[in-house]
C-alpha positions in Angstrom: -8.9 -24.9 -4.4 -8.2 -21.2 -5.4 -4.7 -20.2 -7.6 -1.8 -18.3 -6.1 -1.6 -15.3 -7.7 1.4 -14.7 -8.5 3.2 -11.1 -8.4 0.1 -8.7 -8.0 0.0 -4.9 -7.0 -2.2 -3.0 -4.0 -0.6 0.7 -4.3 2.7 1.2 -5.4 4.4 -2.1 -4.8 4.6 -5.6 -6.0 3.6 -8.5 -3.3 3.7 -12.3 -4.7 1.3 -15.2 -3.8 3.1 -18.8 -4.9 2.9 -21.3 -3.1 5.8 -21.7 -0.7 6.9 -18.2 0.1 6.9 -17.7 3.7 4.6 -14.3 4.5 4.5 -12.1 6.9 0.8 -10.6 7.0 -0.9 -7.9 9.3 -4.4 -7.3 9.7 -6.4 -5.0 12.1 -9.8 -4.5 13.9 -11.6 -2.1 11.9 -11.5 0.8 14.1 -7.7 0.3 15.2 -6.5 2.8 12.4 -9.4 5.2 10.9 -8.8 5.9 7.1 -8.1 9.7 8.4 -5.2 9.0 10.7 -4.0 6.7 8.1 -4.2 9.6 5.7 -2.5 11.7 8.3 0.4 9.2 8.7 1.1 9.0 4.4 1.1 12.9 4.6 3.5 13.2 7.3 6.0 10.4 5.8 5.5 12.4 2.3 6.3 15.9 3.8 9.0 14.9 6.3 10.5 12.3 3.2 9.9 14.4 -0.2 11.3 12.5 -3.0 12.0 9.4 -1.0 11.6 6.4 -3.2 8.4 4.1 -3.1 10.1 1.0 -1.2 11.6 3.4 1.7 8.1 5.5 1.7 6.6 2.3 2.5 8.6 1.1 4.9 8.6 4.2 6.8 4.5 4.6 6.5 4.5 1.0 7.9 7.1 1.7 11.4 4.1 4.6 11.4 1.6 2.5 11.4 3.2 0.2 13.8 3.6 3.1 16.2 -0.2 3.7 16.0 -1.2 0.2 16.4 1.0 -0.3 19.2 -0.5 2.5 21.5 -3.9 0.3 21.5 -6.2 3.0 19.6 -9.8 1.5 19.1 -11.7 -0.6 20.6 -8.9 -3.4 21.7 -11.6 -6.2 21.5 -8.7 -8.5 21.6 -7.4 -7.8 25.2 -10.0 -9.8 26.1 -8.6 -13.3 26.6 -11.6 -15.2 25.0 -11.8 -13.3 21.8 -7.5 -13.4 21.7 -8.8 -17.3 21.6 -11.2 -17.0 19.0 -8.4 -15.5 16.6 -5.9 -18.2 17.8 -8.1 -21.3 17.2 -9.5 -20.0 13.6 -5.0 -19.2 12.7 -4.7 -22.7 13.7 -7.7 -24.3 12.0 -5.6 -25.4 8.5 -2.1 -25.2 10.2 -0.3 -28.3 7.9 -3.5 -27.9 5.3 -3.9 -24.6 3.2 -0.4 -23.1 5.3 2.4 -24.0 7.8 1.5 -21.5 11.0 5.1 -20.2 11.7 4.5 -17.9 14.4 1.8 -14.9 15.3 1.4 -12.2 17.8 -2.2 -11.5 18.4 -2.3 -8.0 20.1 -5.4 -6.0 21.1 -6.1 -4.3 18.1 -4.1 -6.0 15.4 -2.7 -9.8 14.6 0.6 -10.2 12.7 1.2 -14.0 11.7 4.1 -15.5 9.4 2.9 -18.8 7.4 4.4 -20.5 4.7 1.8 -21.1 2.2 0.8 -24.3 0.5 -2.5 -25.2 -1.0 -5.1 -21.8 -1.3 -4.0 -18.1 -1.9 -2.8 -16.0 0.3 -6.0 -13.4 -0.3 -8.6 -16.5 0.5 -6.7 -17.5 3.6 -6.8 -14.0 5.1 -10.2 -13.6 4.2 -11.2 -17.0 5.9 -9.2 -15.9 9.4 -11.6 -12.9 9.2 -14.9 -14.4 8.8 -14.3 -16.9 11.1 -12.8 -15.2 13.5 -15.5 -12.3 13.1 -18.3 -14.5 13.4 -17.2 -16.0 17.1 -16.3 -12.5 18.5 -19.7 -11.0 17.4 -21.1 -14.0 19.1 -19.0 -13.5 22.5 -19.6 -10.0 22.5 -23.4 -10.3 22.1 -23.3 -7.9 19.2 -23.4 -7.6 15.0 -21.0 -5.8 12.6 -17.8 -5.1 11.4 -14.7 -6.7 13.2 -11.7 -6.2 10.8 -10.4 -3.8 8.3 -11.1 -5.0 5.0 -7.6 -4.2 3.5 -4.5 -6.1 5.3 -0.4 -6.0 5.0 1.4 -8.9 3.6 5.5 -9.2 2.4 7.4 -12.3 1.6 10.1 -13.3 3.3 13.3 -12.4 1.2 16.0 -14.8 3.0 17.0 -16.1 6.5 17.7 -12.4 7.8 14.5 -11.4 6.8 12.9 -14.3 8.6 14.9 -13.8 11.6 13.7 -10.4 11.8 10.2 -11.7 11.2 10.1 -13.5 14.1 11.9 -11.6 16.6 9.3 -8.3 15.9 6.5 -11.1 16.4 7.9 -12.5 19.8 9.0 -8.7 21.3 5.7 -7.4 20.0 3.9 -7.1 23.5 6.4 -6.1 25.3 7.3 -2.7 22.9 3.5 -2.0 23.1 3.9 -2.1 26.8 1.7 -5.2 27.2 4.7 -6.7 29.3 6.1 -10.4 28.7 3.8 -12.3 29.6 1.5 -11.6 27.5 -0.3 -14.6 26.0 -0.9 -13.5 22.6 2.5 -15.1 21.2 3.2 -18.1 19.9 6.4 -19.3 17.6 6.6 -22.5 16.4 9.2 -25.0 18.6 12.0 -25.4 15.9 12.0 -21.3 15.1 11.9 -20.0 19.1 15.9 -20.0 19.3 15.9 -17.8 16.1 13.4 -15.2 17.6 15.1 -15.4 20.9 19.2 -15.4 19.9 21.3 -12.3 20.2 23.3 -11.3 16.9 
């Protein structure tokens, strides 16, 4: 069974992999956000933010990103019900094995899903939701290639604010992308629904 990895770098900031850290992770269709919009995006938060610290650079790339995601650029392969399936059925394949599934919003061009991990890395388990998942919407599709970015977003979950964030970005996904809410892409696990759901 692969190692956590422990604190690690992609870019400027640490992430951690050990086991039991809840994560929150984001990963994309491969034409959802082409490197030169992403490009575009960093230079805009670096002109508009000059001098802006790392962490706060970050975060503001990643509402950005969010933005872009959200107005369904790309292909959307996943607004079709069957390959939304596909993508559900591989997140839940070692739910209670290699992770606890919290909760995940699978939208047409992206998936965010919060786990808490247990036995394999964090890197491994994302890389087995995209080859699975790849191979059963190339065969529904009738076609060959690339489904998913190779890169993805990940951050622990700091505390319980954090986490109640988490989940309540997850369950009003679809509805700020103006997917409305009903919306089947959504699921939270039963004992967290009344965290997503409560008003402050």
């Amino acid at each position: 069974m692969p190692i956590h990895r422990g604190w690690r770098t992609r870019g400027h900031l640490p992430h951690a992999d050990f086991a039991g850290l809840t994560q929150a992770i984001t990963f994309r269709l491969a034409d959802a956000l082409p490197a030169e919009a992403l490009d575009r995006l960093h230079r805009y938060v670096q002109e508009q933010h000059p001098g802006t610290m790392p962490e706060r650079q970050e975060a503001l790339l990643r509402e950005h990103v969010n933005q872009w995601l959200d107005a369904s650029h790309g292909s959307c392969l996943l607004r079709d019900p069957h390959m939304r399936s596909a993508v559900m059925d591989t997140l839940r394949l070692h739910d209670g094995t290699r992770y606890d599934l919290l909760a995940y919003a699978i939208m047409p061009n992206h998936v965010h899903a919060l786990v808490q991990t247990t036995g394999a890395a964090l890197g491994i388990t994302v890389q087995g939701w995209k080859g699975a998942s790849a191979r059963t919407i190339n065969r529904l599709r009738g076609g060959t290639g690339t489904i998913w970015q190779r890169e993805y977003y990940d951050r622990f979950i700091r505390d319980d604010a954090h986490m109640i964030a988490a989940l309540r970005y997850i369950a009003t996904n679809p509805v700020r992308a103006g997917l409305g809410d009903d919306w089947d892409g959504v699921w939270i696990r039963e004992d967290l629904r009344k965290l997503a759901t409560s008003a402050d």
